[in-house]
C-alpha positions as CSV (number, residue, x, y, z in Angstrom):
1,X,73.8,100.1,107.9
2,X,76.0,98.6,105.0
3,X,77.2,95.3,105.2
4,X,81.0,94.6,106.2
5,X,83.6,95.0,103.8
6,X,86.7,92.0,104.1
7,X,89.4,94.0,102.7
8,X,92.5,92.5,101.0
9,X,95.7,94.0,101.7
10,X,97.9,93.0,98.9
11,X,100.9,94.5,100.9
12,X,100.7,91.5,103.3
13,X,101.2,87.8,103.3
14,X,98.3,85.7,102.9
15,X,96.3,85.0,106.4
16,X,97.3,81.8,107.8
17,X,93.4,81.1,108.8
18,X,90.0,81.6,107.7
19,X,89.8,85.2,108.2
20,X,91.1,89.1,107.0
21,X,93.4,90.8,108.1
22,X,90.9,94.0,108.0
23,X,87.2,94.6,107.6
24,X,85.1,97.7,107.5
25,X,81.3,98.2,108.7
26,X,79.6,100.8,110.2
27,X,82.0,103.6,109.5
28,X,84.8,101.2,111.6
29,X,87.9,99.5,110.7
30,X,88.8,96.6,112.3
31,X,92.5,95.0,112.1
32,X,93.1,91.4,112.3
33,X,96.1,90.8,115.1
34,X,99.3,91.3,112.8
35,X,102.1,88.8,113.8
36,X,105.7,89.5,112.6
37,X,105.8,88.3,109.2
38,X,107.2,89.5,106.0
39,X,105.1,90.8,103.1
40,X,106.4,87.2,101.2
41,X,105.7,85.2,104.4
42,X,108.4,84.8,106.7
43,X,107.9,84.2,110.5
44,X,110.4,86.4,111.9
45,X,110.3,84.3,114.8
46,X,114.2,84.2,115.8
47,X,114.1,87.9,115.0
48,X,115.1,89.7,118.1
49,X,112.0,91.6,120.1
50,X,112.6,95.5,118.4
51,X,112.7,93.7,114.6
52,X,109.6,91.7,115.4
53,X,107.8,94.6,116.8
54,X,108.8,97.1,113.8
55,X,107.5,94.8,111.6
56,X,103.8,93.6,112.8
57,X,103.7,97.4,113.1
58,X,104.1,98.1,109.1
59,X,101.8,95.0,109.0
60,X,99.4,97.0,110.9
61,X,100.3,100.4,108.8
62,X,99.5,98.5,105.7
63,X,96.1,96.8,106.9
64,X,95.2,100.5,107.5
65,X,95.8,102.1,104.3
66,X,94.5,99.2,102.5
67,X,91.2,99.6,104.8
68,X,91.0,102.9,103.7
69,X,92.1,104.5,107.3
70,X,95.8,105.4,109.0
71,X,97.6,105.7,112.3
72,X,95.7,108.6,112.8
73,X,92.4,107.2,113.0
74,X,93.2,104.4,115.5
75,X,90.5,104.3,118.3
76,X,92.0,101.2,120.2
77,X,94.9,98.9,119.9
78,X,95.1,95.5,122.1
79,X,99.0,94.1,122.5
80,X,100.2,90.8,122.7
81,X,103.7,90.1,124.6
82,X,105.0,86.8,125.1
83,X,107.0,88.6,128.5
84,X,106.1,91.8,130.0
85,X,109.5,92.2,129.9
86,X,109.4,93.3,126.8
87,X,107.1,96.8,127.5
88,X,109.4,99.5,127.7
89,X,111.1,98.5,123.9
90,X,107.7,97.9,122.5
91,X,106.7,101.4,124.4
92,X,109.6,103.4,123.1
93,X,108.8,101.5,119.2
94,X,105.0,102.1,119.4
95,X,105.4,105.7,120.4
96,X,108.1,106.2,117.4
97,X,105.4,104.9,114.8
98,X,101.8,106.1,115.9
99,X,103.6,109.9,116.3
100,X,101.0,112.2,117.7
101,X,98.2,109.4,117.8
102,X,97.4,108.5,121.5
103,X,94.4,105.7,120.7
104,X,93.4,103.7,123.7
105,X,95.8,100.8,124.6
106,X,95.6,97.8,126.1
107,X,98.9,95.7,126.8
108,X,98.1,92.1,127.7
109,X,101.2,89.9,128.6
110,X,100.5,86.2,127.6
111,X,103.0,84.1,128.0
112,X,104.2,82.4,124.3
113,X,102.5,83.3,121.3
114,X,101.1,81.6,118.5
115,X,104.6,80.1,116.3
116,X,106.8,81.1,119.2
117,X,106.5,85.2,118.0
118,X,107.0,87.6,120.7
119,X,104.4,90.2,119.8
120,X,101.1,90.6,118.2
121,X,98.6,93.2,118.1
122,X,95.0,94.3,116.5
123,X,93.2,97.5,116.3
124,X,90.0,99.7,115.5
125,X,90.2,102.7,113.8
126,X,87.6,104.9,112.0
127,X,86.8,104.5,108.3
């Protein structure tokens, strides 16, 4: 087995922490949770729910095809709502953008998220 690769994804803004927003091993991809922020850092945090939402998913697009994989190869996504509330619009965005891809889901509502965002999600997909 190769070791993992920490990928960079120049399309996104720096991690906030000590991690990646994607790394590779074993033939897998696996996406940090994307928060709404902008490619040059900005915490869409008083963004209403459907513009936060559209964009941690182009963060999660971009950790993707920087990883080397797509929307297409998503096994499994894990979601993140501050109010489950908020399911059907984040149902009728998430089927918009993965199309035709139907990867396992998981929606957890949490109460408030990290910054005050209202939606965050991570992934695996194949290499």
């Amino acid at each position: 087995m190769s070791d993992p690769v920490h990928v960079a994804v120049p399309a996104l803004a720096r991690p906030g922490g000590h991690y990646s927003h994607a790394a590779v091993g074993g033939g897998l991809v696996f996406i940090a949770g994307q928060l709404p922020i902008t490619p040059e850092g900005e915490r869409l945090v008083e963004a209403a729910f459907e513009v936060q939402a559209a964009q941690m998913l182009a963060n999660m697009q971009a950790a993707l095809l920087a990883a080397g994989s797509g929307i297409d190869r998503l096994l499994q996504v894990r979601v993140y709502l501050d109010d489950v509330a908020n399911w059907p619009a984040f149902d009728r965005i998430y089927a918009q953008w993965a199309g035709p891809s139907r990867p396992a889901r998981t929606i957890v509502p949490t109460g408030p998220l990290h910054f005050g965002f209202k939606v965050e999600m991570d992934a695996m997909a194949l290499a």
